[in-house]
ZAMARGU-4260 file (C-alpha; in steps of 0.2 Angstrom, whole numbers, plus 5000, padded with zeros to 4 digits):
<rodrens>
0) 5453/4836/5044 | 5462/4851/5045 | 5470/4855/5028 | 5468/4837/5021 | 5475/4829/5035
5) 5465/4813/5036 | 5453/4810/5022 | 5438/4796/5024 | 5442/4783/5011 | 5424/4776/5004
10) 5416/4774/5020 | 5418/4791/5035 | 5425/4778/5048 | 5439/4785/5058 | 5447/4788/5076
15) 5441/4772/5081 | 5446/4758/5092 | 5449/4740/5079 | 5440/4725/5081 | 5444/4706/5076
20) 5438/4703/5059 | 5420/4699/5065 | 5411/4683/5062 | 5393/4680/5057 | 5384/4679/5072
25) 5372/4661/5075 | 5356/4661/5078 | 5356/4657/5095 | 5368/4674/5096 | 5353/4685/5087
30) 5340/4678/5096 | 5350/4683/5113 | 5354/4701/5105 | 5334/4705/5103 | 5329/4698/5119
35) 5342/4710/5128 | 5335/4724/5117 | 5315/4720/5119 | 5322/4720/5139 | 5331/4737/5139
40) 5319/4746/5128 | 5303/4742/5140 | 5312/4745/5154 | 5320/4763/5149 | 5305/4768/5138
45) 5298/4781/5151 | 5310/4790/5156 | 5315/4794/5134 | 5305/4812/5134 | 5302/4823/5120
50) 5309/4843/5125 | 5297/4857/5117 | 5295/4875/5119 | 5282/4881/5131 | 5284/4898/5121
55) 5273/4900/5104 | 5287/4910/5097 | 5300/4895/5098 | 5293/4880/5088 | 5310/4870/5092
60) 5308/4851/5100 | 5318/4836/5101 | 5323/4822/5115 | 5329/4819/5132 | 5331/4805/5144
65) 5328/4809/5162 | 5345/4803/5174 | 5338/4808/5191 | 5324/4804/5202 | 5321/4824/5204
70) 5319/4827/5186 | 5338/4832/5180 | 5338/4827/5162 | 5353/4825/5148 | 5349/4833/5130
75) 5357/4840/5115 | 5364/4858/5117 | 5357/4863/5101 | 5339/4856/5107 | 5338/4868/5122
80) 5347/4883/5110 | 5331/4882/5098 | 5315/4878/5113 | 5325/4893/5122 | 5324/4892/5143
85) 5303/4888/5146 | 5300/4869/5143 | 5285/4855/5142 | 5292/4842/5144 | 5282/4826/5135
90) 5282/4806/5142 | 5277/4792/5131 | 5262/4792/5137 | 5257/4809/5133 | 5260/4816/5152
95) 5265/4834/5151 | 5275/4844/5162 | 5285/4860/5163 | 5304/4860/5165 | 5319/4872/5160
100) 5335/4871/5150 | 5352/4870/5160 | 5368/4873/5156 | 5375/4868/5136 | 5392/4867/5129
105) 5390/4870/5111 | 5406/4864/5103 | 5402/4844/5109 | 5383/4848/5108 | 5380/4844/5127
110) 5366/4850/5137 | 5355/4848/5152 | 5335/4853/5157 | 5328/4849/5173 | 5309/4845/5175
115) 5302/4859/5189 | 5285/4851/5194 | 5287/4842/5210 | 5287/4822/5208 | 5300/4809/5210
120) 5301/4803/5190 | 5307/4787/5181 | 5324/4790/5176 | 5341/4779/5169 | 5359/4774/5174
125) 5374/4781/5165 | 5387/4770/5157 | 5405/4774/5152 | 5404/4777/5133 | 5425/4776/5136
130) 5423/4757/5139 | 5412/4757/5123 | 5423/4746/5107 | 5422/4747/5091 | 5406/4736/5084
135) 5398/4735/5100 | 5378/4734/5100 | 5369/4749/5104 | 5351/4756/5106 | 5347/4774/5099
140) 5328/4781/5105 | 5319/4798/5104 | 5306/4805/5097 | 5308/4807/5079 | 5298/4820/5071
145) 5293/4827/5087 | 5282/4820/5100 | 5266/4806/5091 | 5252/4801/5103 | 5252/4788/5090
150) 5268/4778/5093 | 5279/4774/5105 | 5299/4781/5105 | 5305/4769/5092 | 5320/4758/5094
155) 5336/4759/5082 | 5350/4746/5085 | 5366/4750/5078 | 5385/4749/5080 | 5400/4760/5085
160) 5408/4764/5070 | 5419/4776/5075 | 5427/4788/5088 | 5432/4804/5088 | 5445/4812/5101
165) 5434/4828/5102 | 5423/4817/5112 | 5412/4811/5098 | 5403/4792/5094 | 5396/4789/5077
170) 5385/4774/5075 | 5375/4765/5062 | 5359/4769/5071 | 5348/4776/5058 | 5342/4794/5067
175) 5329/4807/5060 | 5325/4826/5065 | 5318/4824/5082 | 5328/4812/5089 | 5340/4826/5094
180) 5345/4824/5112 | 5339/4808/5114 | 5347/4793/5123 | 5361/4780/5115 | 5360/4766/5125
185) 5372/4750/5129 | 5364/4733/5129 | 5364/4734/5148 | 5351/4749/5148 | 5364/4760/5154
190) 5365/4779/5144 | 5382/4778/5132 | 5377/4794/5122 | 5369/4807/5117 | 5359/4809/5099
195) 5366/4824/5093 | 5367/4826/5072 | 5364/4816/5055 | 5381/4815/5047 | 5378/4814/5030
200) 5366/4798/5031 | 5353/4792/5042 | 5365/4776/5046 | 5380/4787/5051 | 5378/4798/5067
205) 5384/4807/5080 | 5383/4806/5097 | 5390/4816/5112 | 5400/4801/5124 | 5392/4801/5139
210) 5411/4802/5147 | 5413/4819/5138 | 5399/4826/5145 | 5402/4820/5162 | 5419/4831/5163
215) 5407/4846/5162 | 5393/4840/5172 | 5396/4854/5184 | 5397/4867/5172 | 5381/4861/5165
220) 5372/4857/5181 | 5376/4875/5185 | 5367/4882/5170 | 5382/4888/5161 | 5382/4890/5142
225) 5399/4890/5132 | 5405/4886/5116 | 5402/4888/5097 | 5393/4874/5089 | 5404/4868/5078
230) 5400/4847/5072 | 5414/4846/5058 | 5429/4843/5070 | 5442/4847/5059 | 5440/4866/5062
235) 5449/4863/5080 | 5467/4864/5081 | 5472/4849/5093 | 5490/4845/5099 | 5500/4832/5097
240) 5511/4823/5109 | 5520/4813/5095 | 5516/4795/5099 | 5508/4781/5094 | 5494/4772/5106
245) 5488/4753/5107 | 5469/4757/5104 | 5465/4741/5110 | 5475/4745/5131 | 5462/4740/5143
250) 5475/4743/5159 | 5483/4758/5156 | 5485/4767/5139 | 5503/4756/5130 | 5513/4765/5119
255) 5519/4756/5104 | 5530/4769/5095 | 5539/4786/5097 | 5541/4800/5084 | 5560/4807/5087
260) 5560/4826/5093 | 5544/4826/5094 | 5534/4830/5113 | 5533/4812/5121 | 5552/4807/5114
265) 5559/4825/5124 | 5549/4817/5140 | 5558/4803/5139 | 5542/4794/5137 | 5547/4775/5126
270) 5538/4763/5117 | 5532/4749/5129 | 5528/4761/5143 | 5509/4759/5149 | 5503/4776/5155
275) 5493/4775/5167 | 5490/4795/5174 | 5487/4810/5165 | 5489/4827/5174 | 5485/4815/5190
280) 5469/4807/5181 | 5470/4788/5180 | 5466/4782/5163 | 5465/4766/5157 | 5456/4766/5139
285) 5465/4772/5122 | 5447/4783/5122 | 5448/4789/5138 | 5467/4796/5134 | 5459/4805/5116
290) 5446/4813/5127 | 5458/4820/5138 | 5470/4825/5126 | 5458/4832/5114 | 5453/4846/5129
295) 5471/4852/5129 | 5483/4866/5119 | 5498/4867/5112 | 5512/4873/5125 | 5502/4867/5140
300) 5513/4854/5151 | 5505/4836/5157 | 5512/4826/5171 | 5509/4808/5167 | 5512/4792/5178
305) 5520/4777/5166 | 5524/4759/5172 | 5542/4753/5163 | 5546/4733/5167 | 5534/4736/5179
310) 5543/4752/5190 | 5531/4768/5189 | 5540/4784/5180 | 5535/4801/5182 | 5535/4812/5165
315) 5530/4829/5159 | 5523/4829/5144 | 5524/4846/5134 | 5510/4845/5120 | 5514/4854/5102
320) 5506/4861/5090 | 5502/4851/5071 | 5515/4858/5061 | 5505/4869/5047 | 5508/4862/5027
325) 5522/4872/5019 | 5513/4888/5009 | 5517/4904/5001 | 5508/4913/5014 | 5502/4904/5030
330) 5498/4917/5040 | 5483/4920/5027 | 5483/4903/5015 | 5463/4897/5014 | 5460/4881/5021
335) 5457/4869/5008 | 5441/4861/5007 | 5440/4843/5012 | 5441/4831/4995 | 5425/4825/4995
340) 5421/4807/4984 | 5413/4809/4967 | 5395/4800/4967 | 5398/4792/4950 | 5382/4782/4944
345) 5379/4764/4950 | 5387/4753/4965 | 5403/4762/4972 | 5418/4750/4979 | 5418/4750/4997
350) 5433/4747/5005 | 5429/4747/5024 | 5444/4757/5031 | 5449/4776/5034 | 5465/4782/5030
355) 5475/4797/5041 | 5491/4808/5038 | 5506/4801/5053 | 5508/4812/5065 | 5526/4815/5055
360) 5516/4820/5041 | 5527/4809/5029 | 5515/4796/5026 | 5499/4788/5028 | 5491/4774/5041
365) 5476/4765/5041 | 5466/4775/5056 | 5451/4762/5056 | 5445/4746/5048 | 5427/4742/5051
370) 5423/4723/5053 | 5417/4713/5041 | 5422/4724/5029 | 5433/4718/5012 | 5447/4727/5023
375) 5445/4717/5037 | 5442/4700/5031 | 5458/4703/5019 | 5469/4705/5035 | 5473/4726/5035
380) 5472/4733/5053 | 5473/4750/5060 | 5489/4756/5063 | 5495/4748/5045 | 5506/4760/5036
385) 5501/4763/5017 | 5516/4763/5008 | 5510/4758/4990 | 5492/4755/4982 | 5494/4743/4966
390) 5510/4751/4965 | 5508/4769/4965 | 5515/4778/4980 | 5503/4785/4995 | 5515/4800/5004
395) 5497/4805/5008 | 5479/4799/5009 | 5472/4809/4995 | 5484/4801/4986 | 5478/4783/4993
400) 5462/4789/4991 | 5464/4794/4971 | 5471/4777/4968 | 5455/4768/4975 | 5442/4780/4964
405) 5450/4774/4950 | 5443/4757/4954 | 5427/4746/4954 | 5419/4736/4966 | 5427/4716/4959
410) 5441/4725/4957 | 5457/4717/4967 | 5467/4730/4974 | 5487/4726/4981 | 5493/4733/4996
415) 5510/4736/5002 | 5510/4740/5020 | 5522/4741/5035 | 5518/4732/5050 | 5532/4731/5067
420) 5544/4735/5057 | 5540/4722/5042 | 5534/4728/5026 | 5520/4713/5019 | 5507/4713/5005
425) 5491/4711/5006 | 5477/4708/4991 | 5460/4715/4995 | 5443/4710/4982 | 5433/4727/4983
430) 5414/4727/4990 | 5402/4736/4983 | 5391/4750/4992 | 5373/4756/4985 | 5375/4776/4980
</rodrens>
């Protein structure tokens, strides 16, 4: 969050497609969930490898899952950075064999190894993590702790709770050192993700999309190496087209709102159109539009294709740059560090929604609520605009996020929001989150 920009309010959720307020699920529902899980988990069990050093000198390990009959296996970049190029690559069952490291893109933590014994092994069908909503179920496996002859790659089920246009999951699959590189799976057995990093708890984690890393599967194939590892997204400087998306477009990517003077208002692009092309790429997800987005600069021009009433309209889209906070000096200001939430003593209030600077900077939105959160059931959804929080203006979201800290889980909090043009207020009962 690049000099405050967007601030996490009371749960790091944030760059997210929204959810219907979700309902408890029956019994029937849970029982159905598990039986998928018990399926998918036997049946991809052998091809979820631990990768370790074959050098003495390099203690480094972590987990794979094998994608090809001839061995070609996806990983964390950080894996293969610390276990250097000479592999063993472990089964389940304690079967050894040598392999080396691939190609790695730092910056989204990809990478690629290859088993070089001869064999035709087990191996898994990648998904799209870009059809991938917010809540759905998912499987996280790996070898935690390094390789155990004792146990098996345990299971972790978890949820997407948010996304992240750098090309970026984070789900509530409780992960531990070791299980690095390993495989996210989507209740069909099919590879969504990759385990990259623990993000502040075990229960919040990142993953690389399996849709970012196939934009550089040659690259990586090829045993190329680029990038800086950098996890906390905020330090890249993305541009901005100055419009609003429908996170929930299934059929092309609709625009809901355009910022005057800003990039998509000069292509002429309006609200209603439904892009369907960029730069001659068909896109049809909010997230598959981010991940494209977010692999672009400020200055560089994008044709796009757009349906209007149903003609198709050819636009060139000139991306800018965020405009930088008025300072003394800001060729040389310091970057502030992002607010971080006192951990007073005792049950914090939950809220269950992140909070994000408009592209206009002149205000602050809801950019995610998570379901079945006190957000949710109390009716706020993402997009909202924040004009007041019991009162007290929100030009931005530190100061939404002051007005919550001051407040108690019970506590009944009033908020005045925008919403298509209608201002409305909604009254949310605070829940209560466990330090």
């Amino acid at each position: 969050m690049n000099d405050f920009r967007r601030f996490l309010v009371l749960l790091p959720v944030f760059w997210f497609a929204v959810q219907p307020v979700a309902k408890a699920d029956t019994l029937e529902e849970m029982r159905e969930r598990e039986k998928k899980v018990r399926e998918v988990a036997a049946r991809v069990l052998p091809c979820v490898v631990a990768v370790t050093s074959s050098d003495e000198k390099k203690p480094g390990s972590g987990s794979g899952v094998i994608v090809s009959a001839d061995g070609l296996i996806l990983t964390a970049a950080h894996v293969t950075q610390a276990t250097g190029n000479n592999l063993t690559i472990i089964f389940p069952d304690g079967r050894r064999v040598k392999g080396t490291a691939l190609g790695a893109n730092r910056t989204t933590d990809a990478g690629m190894a290859r088993i070089t014994d001869s064999g035709e092994w087990p191996h898994v069908e990648i998904g799209s993590s870009d059809n991938l909503r917010l809540g759905d179920w998912v499987i996280a496996m790996g070898h935690p702790g390094g390789y155990s002859f004792d146990r098996k790659p345990p299971v972790r089920l978890g949820r997407v709770w948010r996304r992240d246009p750098d090309g970026a999951m984070f789900t509530s699959c409780p992960l531990i050192g070791g299980d690095s590189g390993g495989p996210l799976f989507d209740l069909s057995g099919k590879v969504v993700g990759i385990n990259s990093s623990i993000h502040g708890s075990v229960d919040m984690n990142r993953h690389v999309a399996i849709d970012t890393l196939r934009f550089d599967w040659s690259k990586l194939i090829r045993d190329q190496t680029w990038g800086k590892m950098i996890f906390n997204t905020s330090m890249i400087t993305r541009p901005i087209t100055g419009a609003v998306f429908d996170r929930e477009s299934a059929h092309g990517v609709s625009v809901t709102e355009v910022y005057d003077d800003l990039p998509a208002a000069k292509a002429g692009l309006k609200a209603g159109d439904v892009i369907t092309k960029f730069d001659g790429e068909d896109v049809s997800t909010y997230h598959a539009l981010q991940r494209l987005l977010g692999r672009r600069q400020a200055g560089e021009k994008i044709a796009l294709t757009a349906q209007r009433d149903g003609k198709p309209v050819e636009l060139t889209l000139e991306l800018a740059a965020r405009a930088a906070r008025s300072n003394d000096d800001d060729s040389t200001a310091e970057i502030p560090a992002e607010p971080s939430i006192p951990a007073p003593e005792g049950p914090r209030p939950w809220l269950g929604a992140g909070m994000e600077e408009t592209e206009r900077r002149d205000g602050t939105r809801l950019a995610s609520v998570t379901p079945d959160s006190p957000a949710a059931r109390a009716g706020l959804r993402e997009g909202d605009a924040v004009l007041k929080i019991n009162g007290a203006d929100t030009p931005n979201p530190t100061a939404a996020a002051d007005a919550l800290l001051k407040l108690k889980p019970g506590d009944k909090v009033t908020f005045l929001l925008r919403r298509d043009g209608a201002d409305l207020s909604i009254d949310v009962t605070l829940g209560k989150k466990e330090p």
